[in-house]
N, C-alpha and C positions, 0 to 999 in steps of 0.2 A: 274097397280096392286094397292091397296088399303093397305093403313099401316095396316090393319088387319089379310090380307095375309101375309104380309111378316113377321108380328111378330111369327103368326102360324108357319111358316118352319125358325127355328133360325138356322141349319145346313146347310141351302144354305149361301154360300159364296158370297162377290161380286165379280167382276169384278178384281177391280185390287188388290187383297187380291191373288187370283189366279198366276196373273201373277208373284208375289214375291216369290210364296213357288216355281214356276214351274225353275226361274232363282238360286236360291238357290240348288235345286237339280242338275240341270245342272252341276254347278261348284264344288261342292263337286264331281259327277262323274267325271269330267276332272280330279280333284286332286288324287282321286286313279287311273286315267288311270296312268296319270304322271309318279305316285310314283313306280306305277307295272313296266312300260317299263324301269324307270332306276333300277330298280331289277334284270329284266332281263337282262339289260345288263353285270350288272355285278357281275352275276350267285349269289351274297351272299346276296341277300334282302338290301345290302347297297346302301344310295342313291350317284346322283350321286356327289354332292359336295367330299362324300367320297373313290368316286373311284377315281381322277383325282388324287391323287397323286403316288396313285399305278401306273397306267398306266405311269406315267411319270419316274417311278422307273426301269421298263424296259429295255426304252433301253441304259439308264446310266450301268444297273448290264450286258448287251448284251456287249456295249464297252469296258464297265471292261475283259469282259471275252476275245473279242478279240485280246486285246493289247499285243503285247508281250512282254515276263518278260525280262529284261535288264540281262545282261550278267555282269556276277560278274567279272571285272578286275586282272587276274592272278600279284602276286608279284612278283615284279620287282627283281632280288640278283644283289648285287655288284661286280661290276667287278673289283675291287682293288687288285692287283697282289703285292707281297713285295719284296722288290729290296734291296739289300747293296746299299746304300747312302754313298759315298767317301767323309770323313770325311775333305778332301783337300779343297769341295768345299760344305757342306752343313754340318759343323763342323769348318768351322772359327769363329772366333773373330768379333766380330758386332763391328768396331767403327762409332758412331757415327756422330764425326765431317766431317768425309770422304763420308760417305751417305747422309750428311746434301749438304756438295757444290756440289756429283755430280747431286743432285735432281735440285739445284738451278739452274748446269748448264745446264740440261736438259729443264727445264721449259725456261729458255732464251733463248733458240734456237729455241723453235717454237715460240716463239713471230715474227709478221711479221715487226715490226719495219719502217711501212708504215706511221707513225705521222710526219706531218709538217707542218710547218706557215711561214707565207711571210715577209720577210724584208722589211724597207722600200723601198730599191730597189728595189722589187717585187710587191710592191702594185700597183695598177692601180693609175695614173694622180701626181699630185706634183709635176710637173716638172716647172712649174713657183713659184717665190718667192712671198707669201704672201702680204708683203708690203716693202717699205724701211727701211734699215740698223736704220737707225739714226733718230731723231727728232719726233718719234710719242710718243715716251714716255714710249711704250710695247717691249716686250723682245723680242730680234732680232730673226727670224726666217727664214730658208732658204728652208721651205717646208712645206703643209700640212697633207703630210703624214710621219709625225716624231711621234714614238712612242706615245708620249704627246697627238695627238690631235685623235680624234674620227674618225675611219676610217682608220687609218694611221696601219704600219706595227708592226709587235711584235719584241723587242728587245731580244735577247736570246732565244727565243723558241724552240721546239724540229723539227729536223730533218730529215730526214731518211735515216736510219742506223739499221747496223746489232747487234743485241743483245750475239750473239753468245759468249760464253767462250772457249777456247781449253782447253781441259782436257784430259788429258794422257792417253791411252787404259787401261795400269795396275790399273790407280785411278778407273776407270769404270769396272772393274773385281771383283775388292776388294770388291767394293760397292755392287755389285751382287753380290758375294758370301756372306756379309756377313747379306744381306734382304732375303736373303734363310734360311741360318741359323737360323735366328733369327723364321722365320717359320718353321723350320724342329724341333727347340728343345719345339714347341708347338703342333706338333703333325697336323702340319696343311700343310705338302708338302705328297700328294699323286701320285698314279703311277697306272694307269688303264689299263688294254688291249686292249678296246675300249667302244663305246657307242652305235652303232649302226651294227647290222649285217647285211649282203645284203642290197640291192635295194627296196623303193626308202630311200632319207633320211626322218627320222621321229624327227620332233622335241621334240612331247609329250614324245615320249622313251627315247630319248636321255634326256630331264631334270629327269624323274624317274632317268633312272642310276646315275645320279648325284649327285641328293638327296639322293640315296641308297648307294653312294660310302662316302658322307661326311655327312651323317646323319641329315643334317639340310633341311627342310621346304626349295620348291623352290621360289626364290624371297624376301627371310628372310636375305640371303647372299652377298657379292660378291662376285665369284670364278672366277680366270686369271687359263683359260684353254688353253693349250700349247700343240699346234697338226700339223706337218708336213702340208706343202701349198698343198702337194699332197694327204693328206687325206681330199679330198673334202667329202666325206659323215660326218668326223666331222663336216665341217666347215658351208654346207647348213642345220644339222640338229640343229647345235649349234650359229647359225649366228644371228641369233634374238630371243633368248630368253633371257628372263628377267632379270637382273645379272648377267651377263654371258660375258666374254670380253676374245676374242678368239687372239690367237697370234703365232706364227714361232716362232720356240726354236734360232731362228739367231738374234731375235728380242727382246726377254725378256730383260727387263731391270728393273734397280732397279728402279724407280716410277712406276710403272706396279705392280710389286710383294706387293711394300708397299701400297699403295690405295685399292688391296684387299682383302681381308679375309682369301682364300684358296688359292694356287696354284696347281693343278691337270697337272699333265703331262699325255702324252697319251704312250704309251709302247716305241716307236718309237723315238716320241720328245724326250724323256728322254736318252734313246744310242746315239742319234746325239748330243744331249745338254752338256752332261756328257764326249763326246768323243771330243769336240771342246771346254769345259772348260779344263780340263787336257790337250790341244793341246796349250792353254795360259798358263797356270801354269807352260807349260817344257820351256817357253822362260825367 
């Protein structure tokens, strides 16, 4: 064709003038295919960047809904029963210096008193004399396992032996009566009917009543709780909880009562304890 033709028809196109508007319309169609299908899908003409969080909202508000609502914990009441306290034995005189030695002579009885060191008799070898009596010049010696030298045995060291002090039943009566006392005129010796009702033992229940009989926060205290060896359902409900030091009213003693906080009798412990203290007091 002749440049004269083709300036005549300026509305023909070329070649590749063609092929750009023809890829141009293409992908604008794809873009409203696109944009229509994620509309569709998510019935509101919103695309889809902004449906995906809806969708994920789902099945979170689904779980919410399945879970079941937790059970409100029914409150715990006190089981503190009130007793005449016999003023013979939770109404004495607190001395001091008499709960002072028999603490001390209790804490030296369980020491096991198992310390020892060897003499020189006991030491291994020195049974030849170092060197001769006379003429060396140095200080005569008849062994090298004499205190003096390295190796050698302890001169006076400890033993083994029994720490024990004998202390008179009555000195050990006074003393507990008068670390009760001194807890009863604070408001701090109570009397329960028990902790735990039927089978099996529960520990969680048995600390609520506890807390609910002495008011304080569990694990805030220490309470010396006092329950017959044949109330096993105190003893496995109350055997490992936190603050908590369980004992036989045959057993109570004054370092027990004074190290803790509270002292809690159980209905039972308390007529055995009360009926074998007054069974001391008549001798």
């Amino acid at each position: 064709m002749s440049p004269a033709s083709h300036e005549e028809n300026p509305e023909v196109p070329t070649q590749p003038e063609e092929a750009a508007e023809t890829s141009a319309t293409e992908s604008a169609a794809g873009e409203a295919t696109a944009a229509d299908t994620a509309a569709g899908e998510t019935g509101t003409g919103e695309t889809a960047a902004e449906a995906e969080p809806a969708a994920e909202a789902k099945p979170a508000r689904r779980r919410a809904a399945k879970a079941p609502a937790k059970k409100a914990r029914a409150a715990v009441k006190s089981t503190e029963v009130k007793v005449d306290m016999p003023a013979e034995i939770f109404g004495a005189t607190v001395n001091v210096p008499l709960i002072h030695q028999v603490v001390v002579a209790q804490q030296a009885a369980a020491r096991q008193g198992t310390h020892a060191t060897k003499t020189r008799g006991e030491v291994r070898g020195g049974g030849r004399k170092p060197y001769r009596q006379k003429g060396t010049g140095r200080a005569r010696q008849g062994s090298v396992r004499a205190p003096q030298f390295a190796g050698g045995g302890v001169a006076g060291g400890p033993v083994s032996r029994s720490h024990a002090q004998k202390t008179p039943k009555k000195m050990k009566a006074a003393a507990l009566r008068g670390a009760l006392s001194d807890r009863a005129r604070h408001g701090l010796v109570q009397v329960v009917s028990g902790f735990v009702d039927g089978e099996p033992p529960k520990t969680a229940l048995a600390v609520s009543v506890l807390s609910a009989v002495t008011g304080v926060a569990a694990g805030t205290s220490t309470v010396l709780v006092v329950a017959d060896r044949s109330d096993q359902l105190t003893w496995k409900s109350l055997n490992n909880a936190s603050g908590v030091k369980l004992i036989d009213p045959g057993q109570l003693n004054t370092y027990d009562v004074l190290t803790n906080d509270r002292v809690v009798f159980t209905a039972a412990a308390y007529e055995s304890f009360v009926a074998r203290a007054g069974a001391q007091e008549e001798r």
